[in-house]
Each structure stands twice: as structure tokens, then as C-alpha cells.
NUSE-556259 format. One record per residue (C-alpha): residue in one letter; x, y, z. Coordinates in nm, 2 decimals, padded with zeros to 4 digits. Example, Ala and Ser with C-alpha at 12.3 -4.5 7.8 and 13.67 -1.06 7.14 Angstrom:
<nodes>
NODE_resn_east_north_up
NODE_a_01.23_-00.45_00.78 .
NODE_s_01.37_-00.11_00.71 .
</nodes>
This chain:
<nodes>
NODE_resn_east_north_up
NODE_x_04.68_16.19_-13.21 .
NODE_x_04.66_16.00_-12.92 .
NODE_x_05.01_15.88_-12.93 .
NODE_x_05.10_16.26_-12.96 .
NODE_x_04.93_16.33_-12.71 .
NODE_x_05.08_16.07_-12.44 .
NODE_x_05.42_16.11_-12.56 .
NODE_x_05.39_16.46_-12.46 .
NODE_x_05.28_16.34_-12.11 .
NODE_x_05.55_16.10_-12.06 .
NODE_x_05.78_16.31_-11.91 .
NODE_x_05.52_16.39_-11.61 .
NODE_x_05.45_16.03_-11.59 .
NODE_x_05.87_15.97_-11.53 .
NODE_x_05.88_16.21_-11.30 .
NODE_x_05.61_16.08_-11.07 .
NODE_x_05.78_15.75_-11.09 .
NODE_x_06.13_15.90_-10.92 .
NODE_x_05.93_16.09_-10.67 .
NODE_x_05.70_15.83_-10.57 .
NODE_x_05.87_15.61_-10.32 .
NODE_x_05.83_15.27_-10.11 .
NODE_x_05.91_15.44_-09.82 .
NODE_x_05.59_15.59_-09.80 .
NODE_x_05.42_15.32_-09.76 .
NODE_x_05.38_15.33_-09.39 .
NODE_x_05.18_15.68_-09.41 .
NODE_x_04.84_15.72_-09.27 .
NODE_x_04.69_15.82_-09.64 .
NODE_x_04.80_15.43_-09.70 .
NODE_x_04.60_15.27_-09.39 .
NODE_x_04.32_15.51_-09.54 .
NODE_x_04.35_15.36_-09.89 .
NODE_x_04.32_15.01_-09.72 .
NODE_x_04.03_15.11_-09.56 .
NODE_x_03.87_15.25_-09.96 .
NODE_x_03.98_14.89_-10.03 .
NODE_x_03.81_14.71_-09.74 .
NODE_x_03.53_14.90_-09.79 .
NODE_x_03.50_14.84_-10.20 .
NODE_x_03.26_14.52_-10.15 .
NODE_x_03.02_14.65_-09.89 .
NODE_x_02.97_14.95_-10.15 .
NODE_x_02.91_14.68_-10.41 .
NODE_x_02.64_14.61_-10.23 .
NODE_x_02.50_14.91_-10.18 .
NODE_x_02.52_15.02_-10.57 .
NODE_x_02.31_14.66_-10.63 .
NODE_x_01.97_14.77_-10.81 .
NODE_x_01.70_14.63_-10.57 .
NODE_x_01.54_14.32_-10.54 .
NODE_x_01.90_14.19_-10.75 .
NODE_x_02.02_13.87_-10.69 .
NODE_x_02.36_13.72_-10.73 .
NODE_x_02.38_13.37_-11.02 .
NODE_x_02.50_13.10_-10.98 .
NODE_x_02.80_13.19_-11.17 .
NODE_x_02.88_13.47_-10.97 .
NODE_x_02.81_13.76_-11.14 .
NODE_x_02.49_13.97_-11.06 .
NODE_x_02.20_13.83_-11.27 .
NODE_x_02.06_14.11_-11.50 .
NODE_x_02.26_14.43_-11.58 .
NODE_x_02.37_14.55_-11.21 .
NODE_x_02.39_14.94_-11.34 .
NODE_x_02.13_14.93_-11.62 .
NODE_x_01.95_15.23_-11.64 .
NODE_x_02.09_15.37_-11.29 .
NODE_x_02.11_15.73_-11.29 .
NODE_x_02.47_15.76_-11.13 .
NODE_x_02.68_15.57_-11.40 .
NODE_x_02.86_15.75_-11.59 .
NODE_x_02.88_15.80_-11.93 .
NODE_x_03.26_15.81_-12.02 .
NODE_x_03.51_15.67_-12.27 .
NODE_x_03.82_15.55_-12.14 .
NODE_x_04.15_15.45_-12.27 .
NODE_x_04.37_15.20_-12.28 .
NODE_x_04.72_15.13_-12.36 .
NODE_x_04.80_14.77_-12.35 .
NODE_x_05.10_14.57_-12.51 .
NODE_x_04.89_14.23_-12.55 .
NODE_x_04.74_14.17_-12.88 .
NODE_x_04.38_14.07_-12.93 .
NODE_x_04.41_13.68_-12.97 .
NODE_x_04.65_13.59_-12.67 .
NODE_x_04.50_13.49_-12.33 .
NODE_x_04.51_13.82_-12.17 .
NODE_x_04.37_13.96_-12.46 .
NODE_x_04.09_13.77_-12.50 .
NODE_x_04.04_13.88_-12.07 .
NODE_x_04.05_14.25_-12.17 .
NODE_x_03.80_14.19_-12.41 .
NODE_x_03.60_14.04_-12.21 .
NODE_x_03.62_14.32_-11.91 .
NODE_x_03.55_14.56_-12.23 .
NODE_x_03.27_14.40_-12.33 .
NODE_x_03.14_14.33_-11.96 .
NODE_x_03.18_14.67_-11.87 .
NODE_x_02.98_14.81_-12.21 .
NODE_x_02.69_14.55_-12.14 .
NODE_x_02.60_14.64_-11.74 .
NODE_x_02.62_14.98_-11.80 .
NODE_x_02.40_14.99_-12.08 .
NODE_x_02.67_15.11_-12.30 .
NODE_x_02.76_15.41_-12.09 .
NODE_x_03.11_15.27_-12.00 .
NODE_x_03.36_15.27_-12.32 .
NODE_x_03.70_15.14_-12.34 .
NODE_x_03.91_15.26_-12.58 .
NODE_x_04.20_15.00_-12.64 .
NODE_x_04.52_15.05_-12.80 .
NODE_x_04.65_14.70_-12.88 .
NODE_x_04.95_14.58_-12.90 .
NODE_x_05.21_14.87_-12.75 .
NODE_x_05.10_15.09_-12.99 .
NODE_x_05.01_15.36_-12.74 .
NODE_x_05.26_15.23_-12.45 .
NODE_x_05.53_14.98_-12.44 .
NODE_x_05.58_14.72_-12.16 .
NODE_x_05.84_15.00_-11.98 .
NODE_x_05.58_15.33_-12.05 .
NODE_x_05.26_15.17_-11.90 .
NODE_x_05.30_15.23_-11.57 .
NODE_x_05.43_15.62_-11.59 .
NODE_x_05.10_15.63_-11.88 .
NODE_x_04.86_15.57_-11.65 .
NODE_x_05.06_15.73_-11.31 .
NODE_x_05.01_16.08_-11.55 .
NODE_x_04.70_16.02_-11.69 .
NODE_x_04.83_16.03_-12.06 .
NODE_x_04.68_15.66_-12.06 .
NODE_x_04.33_15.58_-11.86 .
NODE_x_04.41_15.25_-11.77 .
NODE_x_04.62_14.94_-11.82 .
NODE_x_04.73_14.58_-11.72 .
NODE_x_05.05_14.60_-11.56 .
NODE_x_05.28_14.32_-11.48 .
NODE_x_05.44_14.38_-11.16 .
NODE_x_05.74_14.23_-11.27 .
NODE_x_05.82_14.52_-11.50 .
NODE_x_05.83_14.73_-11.20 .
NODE_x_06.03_14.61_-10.92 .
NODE_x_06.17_14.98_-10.82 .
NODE_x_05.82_15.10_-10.80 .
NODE_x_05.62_14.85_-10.70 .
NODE_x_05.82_14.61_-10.51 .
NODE_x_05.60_14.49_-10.19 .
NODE_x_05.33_14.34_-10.54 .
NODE_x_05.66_14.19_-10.61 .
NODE_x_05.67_13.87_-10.32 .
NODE_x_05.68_13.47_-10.37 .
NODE_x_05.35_13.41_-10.54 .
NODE_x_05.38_13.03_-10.72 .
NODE_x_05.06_12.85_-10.57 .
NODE_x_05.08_12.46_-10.58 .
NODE_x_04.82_12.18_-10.63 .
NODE_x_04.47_12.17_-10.64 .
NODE_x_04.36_12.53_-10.62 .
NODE_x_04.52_12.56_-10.95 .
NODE_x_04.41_12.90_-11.16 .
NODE_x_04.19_13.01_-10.90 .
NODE_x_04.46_12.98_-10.58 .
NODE_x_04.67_13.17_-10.80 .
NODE_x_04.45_13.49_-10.83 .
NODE_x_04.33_13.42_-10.45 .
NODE_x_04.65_13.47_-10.28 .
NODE_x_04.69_13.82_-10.44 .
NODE_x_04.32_13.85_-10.31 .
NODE_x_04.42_13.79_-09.96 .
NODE_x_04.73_14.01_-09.97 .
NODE_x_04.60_14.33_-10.14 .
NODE_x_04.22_14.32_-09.97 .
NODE_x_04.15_14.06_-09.67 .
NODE_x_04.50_14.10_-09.46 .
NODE_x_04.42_14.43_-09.36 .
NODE_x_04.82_14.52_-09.28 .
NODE_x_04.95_14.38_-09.59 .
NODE_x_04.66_14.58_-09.78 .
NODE_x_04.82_14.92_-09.62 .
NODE_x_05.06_14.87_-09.73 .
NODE_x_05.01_14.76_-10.12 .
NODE_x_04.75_15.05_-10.12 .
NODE_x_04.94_15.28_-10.01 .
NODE_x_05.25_15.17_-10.27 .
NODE_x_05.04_15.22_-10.55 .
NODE_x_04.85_15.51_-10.43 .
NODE_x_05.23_15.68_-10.43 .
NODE_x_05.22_15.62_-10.81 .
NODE_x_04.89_15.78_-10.86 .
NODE_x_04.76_15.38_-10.93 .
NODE_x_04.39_15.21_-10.86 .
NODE_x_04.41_14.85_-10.86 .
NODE_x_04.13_14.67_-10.96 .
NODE_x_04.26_14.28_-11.01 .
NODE_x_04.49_14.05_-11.22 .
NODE_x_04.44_13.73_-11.35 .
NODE_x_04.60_13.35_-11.39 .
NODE_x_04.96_13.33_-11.57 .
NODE_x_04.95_13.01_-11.67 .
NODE_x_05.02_12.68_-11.54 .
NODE_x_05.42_12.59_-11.57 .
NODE_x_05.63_12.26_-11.72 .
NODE_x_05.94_12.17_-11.89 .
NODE_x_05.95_12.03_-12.17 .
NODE_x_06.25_11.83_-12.37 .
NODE_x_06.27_11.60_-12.66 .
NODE_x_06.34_11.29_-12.40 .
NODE_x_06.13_11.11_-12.16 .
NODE_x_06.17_11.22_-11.80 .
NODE_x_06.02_11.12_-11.50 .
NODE_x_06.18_11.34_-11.21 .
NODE_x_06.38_11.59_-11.17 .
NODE_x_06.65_11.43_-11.13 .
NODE_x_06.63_11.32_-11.50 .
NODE_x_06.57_11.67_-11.58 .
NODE_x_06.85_11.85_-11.39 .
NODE_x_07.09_11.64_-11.65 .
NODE_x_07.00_11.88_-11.90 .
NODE_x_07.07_12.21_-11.99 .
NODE_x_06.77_12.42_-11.93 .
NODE_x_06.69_12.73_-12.11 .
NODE_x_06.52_13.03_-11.88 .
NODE_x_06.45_13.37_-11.85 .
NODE_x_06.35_13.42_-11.47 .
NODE_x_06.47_13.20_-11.17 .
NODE_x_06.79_13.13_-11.29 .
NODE_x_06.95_13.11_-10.92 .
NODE_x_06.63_12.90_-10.83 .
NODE_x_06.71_12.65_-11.11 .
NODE_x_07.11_12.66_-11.08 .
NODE_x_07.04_12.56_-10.64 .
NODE_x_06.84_12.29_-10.79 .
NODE_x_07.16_12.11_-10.98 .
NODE_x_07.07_12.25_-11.33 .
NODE_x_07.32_12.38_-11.61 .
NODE_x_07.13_12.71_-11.63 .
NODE_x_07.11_12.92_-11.99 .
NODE_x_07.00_13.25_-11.98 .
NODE_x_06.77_13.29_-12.30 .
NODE_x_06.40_13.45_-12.37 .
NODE_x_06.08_13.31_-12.44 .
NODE_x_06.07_13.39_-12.83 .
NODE_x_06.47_13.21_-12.84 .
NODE_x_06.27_12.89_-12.74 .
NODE_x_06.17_12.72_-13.06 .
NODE_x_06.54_12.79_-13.24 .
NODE_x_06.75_12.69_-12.91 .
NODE_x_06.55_12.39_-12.83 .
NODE_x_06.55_12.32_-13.21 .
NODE_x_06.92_12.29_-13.28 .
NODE_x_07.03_12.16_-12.94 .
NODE_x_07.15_12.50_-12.81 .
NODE_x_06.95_12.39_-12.49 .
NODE_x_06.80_12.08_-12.41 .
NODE_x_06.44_12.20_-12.14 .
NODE_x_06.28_12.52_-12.11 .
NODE_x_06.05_12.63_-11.85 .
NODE_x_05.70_12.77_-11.90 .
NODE_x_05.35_12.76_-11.91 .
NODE_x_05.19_12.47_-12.11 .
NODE_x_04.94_12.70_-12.27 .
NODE_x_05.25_12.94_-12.37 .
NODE_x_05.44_12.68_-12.53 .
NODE_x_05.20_12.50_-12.70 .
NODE_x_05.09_12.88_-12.85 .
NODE_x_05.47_12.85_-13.00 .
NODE_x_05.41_12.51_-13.13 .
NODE_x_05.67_12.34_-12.91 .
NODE_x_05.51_12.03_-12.99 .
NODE_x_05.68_12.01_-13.28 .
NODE_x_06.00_11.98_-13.13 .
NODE_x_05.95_11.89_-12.78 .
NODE_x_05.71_11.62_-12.77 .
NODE_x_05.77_11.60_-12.36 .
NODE_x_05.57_11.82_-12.14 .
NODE_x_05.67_11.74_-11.76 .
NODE_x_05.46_11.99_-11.49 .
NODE_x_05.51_12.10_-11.14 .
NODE_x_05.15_12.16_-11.05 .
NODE_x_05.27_12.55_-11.03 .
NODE_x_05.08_12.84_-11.09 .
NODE_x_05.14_13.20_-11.09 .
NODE_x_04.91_13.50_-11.17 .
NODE_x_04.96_13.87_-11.25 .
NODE_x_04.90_14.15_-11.49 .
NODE_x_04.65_14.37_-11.31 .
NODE_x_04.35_14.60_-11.47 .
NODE_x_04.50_14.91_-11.30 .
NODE_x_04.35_15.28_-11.38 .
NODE_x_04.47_15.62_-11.30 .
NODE_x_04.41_15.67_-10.94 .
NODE_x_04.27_16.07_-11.01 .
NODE_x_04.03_15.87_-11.28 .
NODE_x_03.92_15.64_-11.01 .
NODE_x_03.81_15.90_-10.76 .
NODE_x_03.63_16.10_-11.04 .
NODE_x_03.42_15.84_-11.12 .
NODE_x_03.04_15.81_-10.95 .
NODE_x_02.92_15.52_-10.70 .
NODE_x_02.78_15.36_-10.94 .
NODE_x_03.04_15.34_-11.18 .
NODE_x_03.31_15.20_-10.95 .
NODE_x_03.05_14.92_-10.89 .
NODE_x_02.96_14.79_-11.27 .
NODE_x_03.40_14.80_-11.22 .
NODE_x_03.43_14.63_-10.93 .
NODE_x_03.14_14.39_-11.06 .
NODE_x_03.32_14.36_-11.42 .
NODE_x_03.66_14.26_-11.23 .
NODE_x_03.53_14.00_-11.05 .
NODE_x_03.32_13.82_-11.33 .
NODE_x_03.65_13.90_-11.58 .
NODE_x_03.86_13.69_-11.32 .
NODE_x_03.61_13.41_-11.32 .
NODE_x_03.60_13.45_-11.71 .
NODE_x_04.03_13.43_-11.72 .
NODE_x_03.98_13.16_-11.43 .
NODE_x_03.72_12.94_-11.70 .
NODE_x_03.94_13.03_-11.99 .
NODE_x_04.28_12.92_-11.85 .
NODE_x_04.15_12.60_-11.76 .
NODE_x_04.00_12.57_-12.13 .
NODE_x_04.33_12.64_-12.32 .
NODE_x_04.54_12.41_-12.04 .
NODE_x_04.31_12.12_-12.16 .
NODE_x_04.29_12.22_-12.53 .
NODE_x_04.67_12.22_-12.53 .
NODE_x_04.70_11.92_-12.37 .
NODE_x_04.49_11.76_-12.62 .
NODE_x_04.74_11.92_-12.87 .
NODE_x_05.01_11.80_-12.73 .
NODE_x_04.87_11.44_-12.75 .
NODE_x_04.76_11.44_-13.05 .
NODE_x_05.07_11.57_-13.21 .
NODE_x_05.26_11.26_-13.05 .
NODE_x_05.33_11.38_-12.73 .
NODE_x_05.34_11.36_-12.37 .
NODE_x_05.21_11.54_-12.06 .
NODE_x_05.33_11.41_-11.74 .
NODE_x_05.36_11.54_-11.37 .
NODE_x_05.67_11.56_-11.15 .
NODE_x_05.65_11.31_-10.80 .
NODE_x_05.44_11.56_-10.53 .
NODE_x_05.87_11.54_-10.37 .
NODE_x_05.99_11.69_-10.65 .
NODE_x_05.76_11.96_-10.69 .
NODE_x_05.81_12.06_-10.33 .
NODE_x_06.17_12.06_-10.42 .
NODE_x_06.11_12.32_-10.69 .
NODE_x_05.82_12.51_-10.49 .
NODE_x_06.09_12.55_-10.19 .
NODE_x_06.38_12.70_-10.41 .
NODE_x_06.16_12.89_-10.60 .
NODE_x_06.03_13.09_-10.30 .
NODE_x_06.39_13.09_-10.13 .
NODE_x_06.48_13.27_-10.47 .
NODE_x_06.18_13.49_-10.42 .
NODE_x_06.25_13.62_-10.08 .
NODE_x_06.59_13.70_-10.12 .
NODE_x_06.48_13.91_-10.49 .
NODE_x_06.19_14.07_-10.30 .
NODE_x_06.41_14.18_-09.96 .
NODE_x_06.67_14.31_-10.26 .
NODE_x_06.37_14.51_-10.41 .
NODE_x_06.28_14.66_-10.08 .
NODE_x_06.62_14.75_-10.02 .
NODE_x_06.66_14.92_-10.33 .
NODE_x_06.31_15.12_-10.30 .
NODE_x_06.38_15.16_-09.93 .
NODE_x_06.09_14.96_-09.80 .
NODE_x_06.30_14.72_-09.60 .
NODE_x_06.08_14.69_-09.29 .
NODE_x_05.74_14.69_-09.48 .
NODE_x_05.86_14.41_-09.67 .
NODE_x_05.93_14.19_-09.37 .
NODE_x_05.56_14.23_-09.30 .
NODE_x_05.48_14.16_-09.63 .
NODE_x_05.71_13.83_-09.67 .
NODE_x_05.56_13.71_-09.31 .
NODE_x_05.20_13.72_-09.45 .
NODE_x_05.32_13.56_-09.76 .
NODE_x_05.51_13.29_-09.56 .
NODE_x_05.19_13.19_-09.25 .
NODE_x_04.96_13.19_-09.61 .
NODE_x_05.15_12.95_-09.84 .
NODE_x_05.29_12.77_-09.46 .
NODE_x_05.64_12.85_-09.60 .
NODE_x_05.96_12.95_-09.35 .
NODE_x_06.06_13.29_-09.43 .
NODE_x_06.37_13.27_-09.22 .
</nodes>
């Protein structure tokens, strides 16, 4: 009935989609949104039951909303294509479960697994209508739509899962013009925000030992995104997808691929590529994002046990992605193999062609969606954070 129900909606989604435009991102409604956004952690705070305390982990010790009188009781769906045992499942779970716990069990989620309510190109227009509550949308799917999310985003060394998550932190909340600006962009498709989480950490991997990338650009690599970024680094470039992996690298059809550990060893690459070379890079995405109209309707206190369940989910996805790195690692070894790390040179090598890709795809985006100038602003932020040129 459901599906019924949001297949019947879908047309109203599509049509706020065409309507809704970039070039509205420079409105005053956006500079108020980043203001709603600015002002989401101060009214944390003032939802926090008294005498609370935050623990060491975090999250608000005791259940933040429990018993409060303005939470709402409500069910809410959502339409996600992720199944229940991948990473990001395991995340939604968590949010669910977080979300069902703090409020006492006033706050349902309803979750259709799997794209059986929405496919990967219906979420966003779901949720924009309000046939779906919520979602986790990949801003990659939606370049015409939301193309100032869409900006050079790999994080490299140290900060690891967490830098990744932190630099869409930064850009959507703390930098008060960039936040405008992203507010305002999703506000134009009816969207509320609420966070995303890590991506994974990336490698290639190949059935020789290499050391650097020079060893690596003699082979013909196998990928999906960042082709141009690959071909200006010397390689023979393949277009394939993720699930052609297994089969190509199997019978020689390409010789590296290019992903997340965590991903490949899900796929069992170990079995056929028992080298796993990484580039310290990290990336980070797929944001809990609810129907804007939903958002507003909810009470104060329901927007915080959210806000509260976002940020302990992140730390949850943070912990987790971590976890599975080493666990697959582990794998990895003990099927045989081999994790090694690129020289810091090479990795700069790839981190600067892969952000030279990513400026001139984001500055096509914006021209496309008409956001030329507010991307500028965007890519500029982007650039003094990461202490990239964006020239």
C-alpha cells in the first residue's frame, strides 16, 4: 500500500525537482535557513532535560527526551536502497534504534529496505514530496539538484573516518556563507539535512606486488568514478562498475580497481587480488535527509532526540568504519594477502588530480544548475580548508 501510495506521489516529487533550482540559492529564505542551522546546537541545549550531563562518549548520558512532554509521538518512514547487513545499514539501524530509545519509544522509523519503496534515482523527489518521510541520499546521484553538496571532499591522513565527516561539518554548519548557501539549495527541494557518514577508506588492489604508483599506472585499472583523474595520472583507464569487479579482475579483463578496502573485501577480492595498496584517502556521504515540511512540523523536543541521534549515529558509523577497516585487513592477511600504503608523494599525487578532477566536475555542475558564482564561493572554502589551489 505504501508503494501505491508513493508511486502516486512521484509525479509531485518530479516536478518539484525541475522547479527547484540552484539559482536560488543566493535568496534571503537561504541566509535564514543558515541561521535554523547555526542555531540547531544552541537549541540542543536548550531541549537537554536538567541537571543532564554530556558522557564521555559523546552522547547525552540517560535518555535526553525521556518522558518530556514535547516529543512527539510519530511514525516515520523510510525509503532506503541499502540493505540491512551492509555498513550503512547497520548506521540506519542504529539511528532507528537510537531514536526509539531517547524518546522512550515515541519516535518510530518505518524502513523500507532495499529500494523496495524508492530506487537510488526516486529518493530524493520521495522525500522532496513527502510520499517518503525520510532518506539517505548520496549527493552524487544528484548533481543537477544538489550540485554546491557536490565539491572535492577526499580527506587525507590522519583524521581518517572522522576528517571525512568533519569537512562536510564545516561546510554545511560552521562557515556561515558556505552554509547559505547549502541550506538554502536543499531548502529549494523541500530537503532537511541532518548528517552523513564515512564512505570508506580507498586502495587498489591487483594480483602483483606494487610499491608506488608508478608500478601501478602500468596496469590497466578498472573504475567507475574519476576516470579523467586516473587517465592525468598515466593510467590505461577502463570504464566498468563495482559489481563487474570480481569477473574483470578474475579473467584479466583489468588488471587494478579502485575502492574502499572494506567494499572489496565485502566482495571477497581476496580471493583474487591478494594486493591491497592505499592512499590514506577518505570520502564520506549519504546523508539522513527528511522532508523539510516534516522537519518544521515536528516539536522542540523532537528535533533535539534528532539532532542528538545524528550526532551519536555519526560517532557509531565513525567506530564502525574503523572496525570493519581492521577486520578486513585481518581478512586480507589471513587469506594470504597484503595491505600496503602508497609513499606520502604518491598519495599527494593522487589527492592533487583528484581534486583538480573535482573542481572542474563541480564548476560543470554549477553551470548546468546555474549556480556558477555560488559555487566559486563554495570551491574557495573548500580550497583555504583542505589548503588546496583552486585556481
Amino acid at each position: 500500500m505504501k508503494k501505491k501510495m508513493a508511486e502516486g506521489l512521484l509525479a509531485v516529487g518530479k516536478a518539484v525537482l525541475l522547479l527547484a533550482g540552484c539559482s536560488g540559492t543566493g535568496n534571503e529564505e537561504g541566509t535564514q535557513a543558515a541561521g535554523d542551522g547555526a542555531d540547531a546546537g544552541r537549541q540542543e541545549e536548550d531541549n537537554m532535560a536538567p541537571g543532564q550531563e554530556e558522557g564521555d562518549d559523546g552522547s547525552e548520558t540517560g535518555n535526553t527526551a525521556k518522558g518530556a512532554s514535547d516529543v512527539d509521538e510519530t511514525t516515520l518512514t523510510m525509503a532506503t536502497t541499502f540493505s540491512e547487513t551492509e555498513f550503512a545499514g547497520q548506521v540506519i539501524s542504529y539511528f532507528k534504534d537510537y531514536l526509539s530509545e531517547h524518546s522512550d519509544g515515541k519516535i518510530n522509523l518505518e524502513i523500507y529496505w532495499g529500494g523496495t519503496f524508492a530506487n537510488s534515482s526516486e529518493e530524493l523527489s520521495f522525500v522532496s514530496s513527502g510520499a517518503a518521510d525520510m532518506s539517505v541520499l548520496n549527493q552524487n546521484n544528484y548533481t543537477d539538484v544538489l550540485p554546491l553538496l557536490n565539491f572535492p571532499s577526499q580527506i587525507y591522513g590522519e583524521d581518517g573516518f572522522q576528517g571525512s565527516i568533519d569537512i562536510f561539518t564545516y561546510m554545511m554548519e560552521e562557515n556561515a556563507e558556505t552554509a547559505a548557501l547549502i541550506q538554502a539549495e536543499n531548502k529549494a527541494q523541500n530537503l532537511h539535512m541532518l548528517g552523513g557518514m564515512p564512505a570508506g577508506t580507498n586502495c587498489f588492489v591487483t594480483k602483483s606486488e606494487c610499491a608506488t604508483l608508478a608500478d601501478l599506472t602500468k596496469l590497466k585499472l578498472g573504475a567507475g568514478i574519476n576516470l579523467s583523474a586516473f587517465e592525468s595520472l598515466g593510467f590505461h583507464v577502463v570504464s566498468i562498475m563495482p559489481q563487474e569487479y570480481y569477473d574483470s579482475l578474475s579473467r584479466g579483463i583489468v588488471d587494478t580497481g579502485y575502492m574502499p578496502v572494506s567494499v572489496f573485501v565485502s566482495m571477497s577480492m581476496q580471493e583474487v587480488t591478494p594486493y591491497f595498496i592505499c592512499d590514506s584517502s577518505y570520502t564520506a556521504g549519504n546523508f539522513f535527509t527528511m522532508n523539510l515540511d516534516k522537519w518544521n512540523s515536528l516539536s522542540d523536543g523532537t528535533k533535539a532526540v534528532f539532532q542528538e541521534a545524528m550526532e551519536a549515529t555519526q560517532k557509531y558509523s565513525v567506530d564502525l568504519a574503523n572496525t570493519q577497516t581492521q577486520e578486513a585487513s585481518a581478512t586480507i592477511e589471513a587469506a594470504g594477502g597484503k595491505v600496503v600504503y602508497l609513499p606520502e608523494e604518491d598519495q599527494k599525487a593522487i589527492q592533487d588530480a583528484l581534486f583538480a578532477t573535482g573542481l572542474t566536475d563541480s564548476r560543470s555542475y554549477a553551470e548546468t544548475a546555474g549556480c556558477v558564482e555560488e559555487m566559486e564561493t563554495i570551491l574557495t572554502a573548500v580550497g583555504e580548508y583542505l589548503g588546496l589551489s583552486v585556481e
